[in-house]
C-alpha positions in Angstrom: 0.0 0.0 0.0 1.3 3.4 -1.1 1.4 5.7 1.9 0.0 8.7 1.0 0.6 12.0 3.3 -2.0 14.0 2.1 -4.3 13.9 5.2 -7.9 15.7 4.6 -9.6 15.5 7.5 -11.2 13.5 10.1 -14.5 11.9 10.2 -17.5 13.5 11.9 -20.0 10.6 10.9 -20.0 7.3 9.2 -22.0 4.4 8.3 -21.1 1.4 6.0 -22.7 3.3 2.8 -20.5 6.3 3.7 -19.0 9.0 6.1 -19.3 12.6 6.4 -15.5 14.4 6.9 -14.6 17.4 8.7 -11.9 19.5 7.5 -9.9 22.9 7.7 -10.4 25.4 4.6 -6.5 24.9 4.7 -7.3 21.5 4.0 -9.5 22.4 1.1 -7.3 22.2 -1.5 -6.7 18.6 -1.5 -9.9 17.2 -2.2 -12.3 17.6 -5.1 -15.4 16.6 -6.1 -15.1 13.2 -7.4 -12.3 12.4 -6.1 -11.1 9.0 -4.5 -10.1 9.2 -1.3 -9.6 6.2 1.5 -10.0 5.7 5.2 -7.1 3.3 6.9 -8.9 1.2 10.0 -7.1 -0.2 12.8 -7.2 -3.8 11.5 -5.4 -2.8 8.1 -8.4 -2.3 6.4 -8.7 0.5 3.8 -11.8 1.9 3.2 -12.4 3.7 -0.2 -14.9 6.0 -1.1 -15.7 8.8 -3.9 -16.6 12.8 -2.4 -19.8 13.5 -3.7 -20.3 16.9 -2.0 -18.4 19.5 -0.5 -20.2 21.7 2.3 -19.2 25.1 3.6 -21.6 26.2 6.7 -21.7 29.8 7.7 -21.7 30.9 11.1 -22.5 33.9 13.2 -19.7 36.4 12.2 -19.9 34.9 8.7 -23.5 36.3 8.6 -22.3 39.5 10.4 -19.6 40.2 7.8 -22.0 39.1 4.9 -24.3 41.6 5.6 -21.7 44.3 6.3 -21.5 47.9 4.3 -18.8 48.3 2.2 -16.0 46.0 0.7 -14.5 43.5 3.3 -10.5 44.2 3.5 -8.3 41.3 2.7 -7.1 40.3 5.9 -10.2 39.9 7.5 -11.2 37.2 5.1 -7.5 35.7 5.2 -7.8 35.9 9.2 -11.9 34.3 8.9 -10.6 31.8 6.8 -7.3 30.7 8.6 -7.4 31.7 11.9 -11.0 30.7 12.8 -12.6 27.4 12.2 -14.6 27.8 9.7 -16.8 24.5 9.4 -16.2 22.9 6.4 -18.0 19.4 5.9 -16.9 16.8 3.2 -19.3 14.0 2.0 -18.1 10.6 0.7 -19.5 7.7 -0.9 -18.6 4.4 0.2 -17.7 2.0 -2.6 -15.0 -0.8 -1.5 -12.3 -1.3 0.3 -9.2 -3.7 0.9 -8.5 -5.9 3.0 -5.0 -8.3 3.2 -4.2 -7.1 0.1 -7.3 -7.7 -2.4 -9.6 -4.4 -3.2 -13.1 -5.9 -3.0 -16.0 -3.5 -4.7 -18.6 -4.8 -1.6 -19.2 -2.4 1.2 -16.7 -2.0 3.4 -17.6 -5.2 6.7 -17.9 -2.3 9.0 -17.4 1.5 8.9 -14.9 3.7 9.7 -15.1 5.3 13.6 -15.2 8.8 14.7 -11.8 11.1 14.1 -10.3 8.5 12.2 -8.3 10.4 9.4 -8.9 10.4 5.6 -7.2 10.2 2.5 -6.7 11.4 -1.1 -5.8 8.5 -2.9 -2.6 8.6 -5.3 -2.6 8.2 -8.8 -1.6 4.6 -8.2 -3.8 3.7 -5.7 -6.7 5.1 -8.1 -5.6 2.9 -10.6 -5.0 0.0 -8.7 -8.8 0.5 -7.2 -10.6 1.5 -10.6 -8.9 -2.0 -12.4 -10.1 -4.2 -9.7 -12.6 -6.5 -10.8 -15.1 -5.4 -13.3 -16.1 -1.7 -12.2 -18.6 -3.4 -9.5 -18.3 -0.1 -7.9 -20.2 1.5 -10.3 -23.6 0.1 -8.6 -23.2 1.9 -5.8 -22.8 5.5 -7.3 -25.9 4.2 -9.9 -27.7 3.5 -7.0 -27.9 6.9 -5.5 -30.9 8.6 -6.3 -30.3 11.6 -4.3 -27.2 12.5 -6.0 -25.5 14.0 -9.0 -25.1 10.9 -10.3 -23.9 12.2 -14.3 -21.3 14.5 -12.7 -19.5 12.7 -9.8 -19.1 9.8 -12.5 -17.8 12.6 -15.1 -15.4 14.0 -12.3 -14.3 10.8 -11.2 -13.8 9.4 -14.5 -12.3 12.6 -15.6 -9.3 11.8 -12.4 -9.3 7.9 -13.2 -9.1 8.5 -16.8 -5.7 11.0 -16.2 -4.4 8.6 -14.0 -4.5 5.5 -16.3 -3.3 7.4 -19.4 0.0 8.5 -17.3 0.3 4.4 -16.4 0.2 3.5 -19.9 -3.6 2.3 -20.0 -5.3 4.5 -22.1 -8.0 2.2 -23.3 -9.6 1.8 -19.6 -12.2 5.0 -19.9 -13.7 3.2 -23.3 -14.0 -0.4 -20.8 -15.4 2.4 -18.2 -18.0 3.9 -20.9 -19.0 0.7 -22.4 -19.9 -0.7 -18.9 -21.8 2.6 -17.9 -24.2 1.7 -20.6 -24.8 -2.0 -20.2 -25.6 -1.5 -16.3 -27.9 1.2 -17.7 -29.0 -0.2 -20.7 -32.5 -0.2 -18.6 -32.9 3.1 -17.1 -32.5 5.4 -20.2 -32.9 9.0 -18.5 -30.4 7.9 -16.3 -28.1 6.9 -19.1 -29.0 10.4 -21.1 -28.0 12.0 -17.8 -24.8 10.3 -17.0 -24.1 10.4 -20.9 -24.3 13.8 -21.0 -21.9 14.3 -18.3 -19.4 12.3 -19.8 -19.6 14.2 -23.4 -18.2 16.5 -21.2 -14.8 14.6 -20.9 
């Protein structure tokens, strides 16, 4: 397992279909919509799971400053956004994880426990995770009606597709595509929908 030391937060609140993540806005930078990220448990399991929404609460002096006359100066929205801890809640998707050594597209046995810390996944662990198998984790992002299904699978497959060109596997996003369809074959909104996103690529 690659050890990767780009640490975005800690979670708030889990459950074996996914976890909710806090984070600092210094931490924002790392993770992006779509993105794969994992969560490392104390029995050496790794937990994987794509972002599907990134969450930005105000508070009271956000509101007080908001609503203030005239332009805010720099430093006051450097100092709000540095010094003070402005809540910033990630939301992830559960869709496999690996244990002694074999990435498994199930849900994870059992999920991941307050504070633990979270991940953005490397290149090569995205690539290792997205080839496993036969995309079984595509059911669980298809399977989520209350999301932007079309665009977290454009902006994931957008990062997965980069990743696999730089490894020498350019032919993966057409396997991706062409497996989109058949589980969709079915539900032809949702294909128009998720197609659409991906003309986007």
């Amino acid at each position: 397992m690659t050890v990767n030391a780009i640490e975005i937060g800690r979670l708030l609140r889990a459950s074996t279909t996914g976890c909710v993540v806090g984070c600092r806005v210094s931490q924002l930078t790392a993770p992006a919509f779509g993105c794969l990220v994992r969560i490392p448990l104390d029995d050496g399991t790794q937990v994987y799971g794509i972002v599907y929404d990134i969450h930005i609460d105000d508070d009271g002096l956000v509101r007080q400053l908001v609503t203030s006359a005239g332009d805010l100066p720099a430093n006051v929205i450097e100092d709000n956004r540095v010094n003070r801890n402005v809540p910033v809640e990630i939301s992830v998707l559960a869709v496999g994880y690996q244990k002694d050594s074999l990435i498994s597209h199930l849900l994870p046995p059992r999920p991941p426990l307050s504070l633990d810390s979270i991940y953005l996944c490397s290149d090569e662990e995205l690539c290792r995770f997205t080839s496993a198998g036969r995309f079984g984790y595509f059911r669980h992002v298809l399977r989520s009606e209350d999301l932007p299904v079309g665009e977290m699978l454009a902006a994931h497959l957008q990062m997965a597709q980069k990743a696999h060109a730089a490894a020498g596997e350019p032919e993966w996003i057409s396997a991706a595509s062409q497996e989109l369809i058949t589980l969709l074959r079915d539900d032809y909104p949702k294909l128009m929908t998720v197609l659409g996103a991906l003309s986007e690529l």
